[in-house]
C-alpha positions as CSV (number, residue, x, y, z in Angstrom):
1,X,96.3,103.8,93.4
2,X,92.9,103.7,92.5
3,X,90.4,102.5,95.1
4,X,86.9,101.3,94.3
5,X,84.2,101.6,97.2
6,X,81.8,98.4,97.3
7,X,79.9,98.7,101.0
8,X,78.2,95.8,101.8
9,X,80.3,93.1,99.7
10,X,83.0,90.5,101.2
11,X,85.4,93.1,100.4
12,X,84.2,96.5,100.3
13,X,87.6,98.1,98.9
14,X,88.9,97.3,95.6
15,X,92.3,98.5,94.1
16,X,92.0,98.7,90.4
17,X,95.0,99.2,89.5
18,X,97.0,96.4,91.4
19,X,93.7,94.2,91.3
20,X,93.3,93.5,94.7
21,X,90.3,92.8,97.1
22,X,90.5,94.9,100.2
23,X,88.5,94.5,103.7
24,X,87.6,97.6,105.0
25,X,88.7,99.3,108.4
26,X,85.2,99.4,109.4
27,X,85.1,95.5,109.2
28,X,88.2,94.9,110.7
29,X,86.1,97.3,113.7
30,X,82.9,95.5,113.3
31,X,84.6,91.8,113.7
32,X,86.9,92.6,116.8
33,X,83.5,94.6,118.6
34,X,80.2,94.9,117.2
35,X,79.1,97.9,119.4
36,X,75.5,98.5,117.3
37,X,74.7,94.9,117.8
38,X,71.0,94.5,119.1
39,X,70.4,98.7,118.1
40,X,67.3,99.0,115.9
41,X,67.7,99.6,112.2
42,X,65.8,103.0,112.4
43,X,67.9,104.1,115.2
44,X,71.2,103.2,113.7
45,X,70.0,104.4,109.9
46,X,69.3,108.0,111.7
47,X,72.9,107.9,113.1
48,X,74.3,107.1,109.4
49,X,72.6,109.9,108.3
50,X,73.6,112.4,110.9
51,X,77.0,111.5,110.6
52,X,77.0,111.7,106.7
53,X,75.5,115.2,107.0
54,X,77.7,116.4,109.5
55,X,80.9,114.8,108.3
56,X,80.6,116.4,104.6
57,X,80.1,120.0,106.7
58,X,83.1,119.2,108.1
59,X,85.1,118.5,105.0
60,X,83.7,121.9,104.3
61,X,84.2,123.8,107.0
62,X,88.3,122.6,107.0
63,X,88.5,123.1,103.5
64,X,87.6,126.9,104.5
65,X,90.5,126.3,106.8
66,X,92.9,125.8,104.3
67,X,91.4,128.5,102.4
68,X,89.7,126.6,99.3
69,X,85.7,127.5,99.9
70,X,83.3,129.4,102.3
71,X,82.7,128.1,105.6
72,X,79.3,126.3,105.9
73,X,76.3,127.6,107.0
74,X,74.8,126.0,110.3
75,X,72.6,122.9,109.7
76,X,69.1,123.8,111.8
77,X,68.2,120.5,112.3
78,X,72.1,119.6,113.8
79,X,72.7,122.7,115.0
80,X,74.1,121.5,118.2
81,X,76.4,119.7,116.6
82,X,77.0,122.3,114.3
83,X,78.0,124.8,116.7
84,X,80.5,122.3,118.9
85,X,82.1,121.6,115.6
86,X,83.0,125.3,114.7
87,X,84.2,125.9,118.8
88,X,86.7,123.1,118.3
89,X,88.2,124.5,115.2
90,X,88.4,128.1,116.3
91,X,90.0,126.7,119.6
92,X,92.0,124.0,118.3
93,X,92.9,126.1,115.1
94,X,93.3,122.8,112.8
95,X,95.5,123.1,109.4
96,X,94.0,120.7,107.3
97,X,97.0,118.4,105.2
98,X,95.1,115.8,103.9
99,X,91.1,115.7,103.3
100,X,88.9,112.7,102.8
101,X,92.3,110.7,102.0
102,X,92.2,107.4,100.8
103,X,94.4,104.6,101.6
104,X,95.4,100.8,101.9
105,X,98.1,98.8,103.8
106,X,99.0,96.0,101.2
107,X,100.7,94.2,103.3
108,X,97.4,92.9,105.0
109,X,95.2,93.7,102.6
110,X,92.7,96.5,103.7
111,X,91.9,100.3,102.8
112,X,90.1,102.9,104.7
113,X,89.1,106.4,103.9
114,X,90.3,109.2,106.8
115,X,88.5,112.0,107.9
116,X,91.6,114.3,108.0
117,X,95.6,114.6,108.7
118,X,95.9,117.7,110.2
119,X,98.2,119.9,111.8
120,X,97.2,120.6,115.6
121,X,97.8,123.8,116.9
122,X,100.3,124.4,114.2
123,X,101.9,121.2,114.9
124,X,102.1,117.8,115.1
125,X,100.7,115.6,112.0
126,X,97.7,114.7,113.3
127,X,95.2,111.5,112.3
128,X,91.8,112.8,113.1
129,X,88.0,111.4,113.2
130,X,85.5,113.3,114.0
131,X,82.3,111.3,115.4
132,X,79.1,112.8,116.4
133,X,77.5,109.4,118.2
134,X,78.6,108.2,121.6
135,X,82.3,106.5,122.0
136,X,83.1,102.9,121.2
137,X,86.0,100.4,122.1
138,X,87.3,100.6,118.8
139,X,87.3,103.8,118.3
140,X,90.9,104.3,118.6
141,X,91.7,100.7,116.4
142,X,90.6,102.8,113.6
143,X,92.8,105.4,114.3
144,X,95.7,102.9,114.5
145,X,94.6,100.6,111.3
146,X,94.6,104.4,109.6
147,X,98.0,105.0,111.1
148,X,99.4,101.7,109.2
149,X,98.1,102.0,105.7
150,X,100.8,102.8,103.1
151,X,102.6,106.1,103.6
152,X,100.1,107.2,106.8
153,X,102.1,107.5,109.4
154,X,101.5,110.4,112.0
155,X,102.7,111.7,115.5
156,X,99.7,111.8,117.1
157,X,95.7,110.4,116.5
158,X,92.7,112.2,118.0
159,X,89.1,111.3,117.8
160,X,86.7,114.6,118.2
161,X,83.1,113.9,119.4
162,X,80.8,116.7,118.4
163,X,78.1,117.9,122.0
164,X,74.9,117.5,120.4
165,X,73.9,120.7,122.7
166,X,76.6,123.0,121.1
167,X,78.9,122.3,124.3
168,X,82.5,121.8,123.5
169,X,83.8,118.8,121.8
170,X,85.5,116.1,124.0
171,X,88.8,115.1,122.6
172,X,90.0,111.6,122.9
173,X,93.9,111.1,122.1
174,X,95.6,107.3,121.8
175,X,98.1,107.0,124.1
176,X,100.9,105.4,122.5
177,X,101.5,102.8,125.4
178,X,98.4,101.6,123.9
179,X,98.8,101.9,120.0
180,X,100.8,98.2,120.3
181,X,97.8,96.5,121.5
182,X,94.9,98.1,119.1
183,X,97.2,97.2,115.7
184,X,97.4,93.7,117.1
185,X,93.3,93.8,118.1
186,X,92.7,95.4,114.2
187,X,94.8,92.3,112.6
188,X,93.5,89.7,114.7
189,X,90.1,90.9,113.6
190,X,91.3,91.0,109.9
191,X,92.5,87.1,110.5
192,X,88.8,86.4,111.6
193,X,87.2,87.6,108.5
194,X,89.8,85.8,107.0
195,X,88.8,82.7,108.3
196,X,85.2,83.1,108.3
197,X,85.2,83.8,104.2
198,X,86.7,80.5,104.1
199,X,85.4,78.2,106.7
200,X,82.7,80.2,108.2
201,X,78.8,78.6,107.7
């Protein structure tokens, strides 16, 4: 598998190897709930730079976890943030499995890149994303359209949002009564963009 990133175009994953165009989680999430609709550009291009910052700290930080690097030095400018995201990793005591992974469900045709696939508490292959904004209702979609890409699967799936005042982070787990309903939400979305490459004006 190699997987070429194109944000922006109809299909922002490509598979080189297999030559296929993939959608992207996050527009499989964007079509089935636009949450940032009506935001203003500077607003929302400060949040994608926050999250950028803090989310390569993080790979950091659990790559210290599984003992490949130092752990990162606080960010000043996000040091809320900073400081909320090291609490939940010495209380939740994360063993990192899988960093920055990769992946695509063939099958319907999309790729995504996860945050990490932990172990919880020593246990439990967790799917994990950390956020640092406010939550959305498709928040746990991702987790799910993550949970079905080729060779993914995991017990559990647990979003993390970082306290911007250094408080601890809130953990948000999918029940899985409700795992059924966001994979049918994700590929209903994925139908959409179908339909609106084709047909849509």
């Amino acid at each position: 598998m190699k997987l070429i990133t194109r944000r922006g175009e109809p299909f922002e994953y490509f598979e080189e190897t297999e030559r296929l165009d993939l959608f992207s989680v996050s527009q499989g999430r964007k079509e089935a709930f636009n949450s940032f609709r009506g935001v203003q550009p500077d607003i929302l291009e400060a949040a994608r730079v926050r999250g950028t910052i803090l989310h390569k700290r993080f790979f950091f930080a659990m790559a210290h976890c599984a003992g490949l690097c130092e752990y990162p030095k606080r960010i000043e400018l996000y040091g809320g943030y900073c400081d909320s995201m090291d609490r939940w990793i010495d209380e939740a005591k994360p063993k990192p499995v899988k960093l920055e992974a990769a992946g695509l469900n063939r099958r319907y045709l999309y790729a995504g890149t996860r945050d990490a696939d932990i172990l919880y508490m020593g246990s439990d292959l967790t799917i994990m994303d950390l956020k640092s904004g406010v939550p959305t209702c498709t928040d746990e979609m991702q987790l799910i359209a993550y949970d079905h890409m080729d060779g993914c699967k995991a017990e559990r799936h647990l979003d993390v949002y970082l306290d911007k005042n250094g408080g601890r982070a809130k953990e948000a787990w999918v029940e899985r009564s409700e795992m059924a309903a966001h994979w049918a939400g994700f590929l209903n979305a994925l139908s959409m963009l179908r339909w609106r490459m084709k047909y849509g004006r």
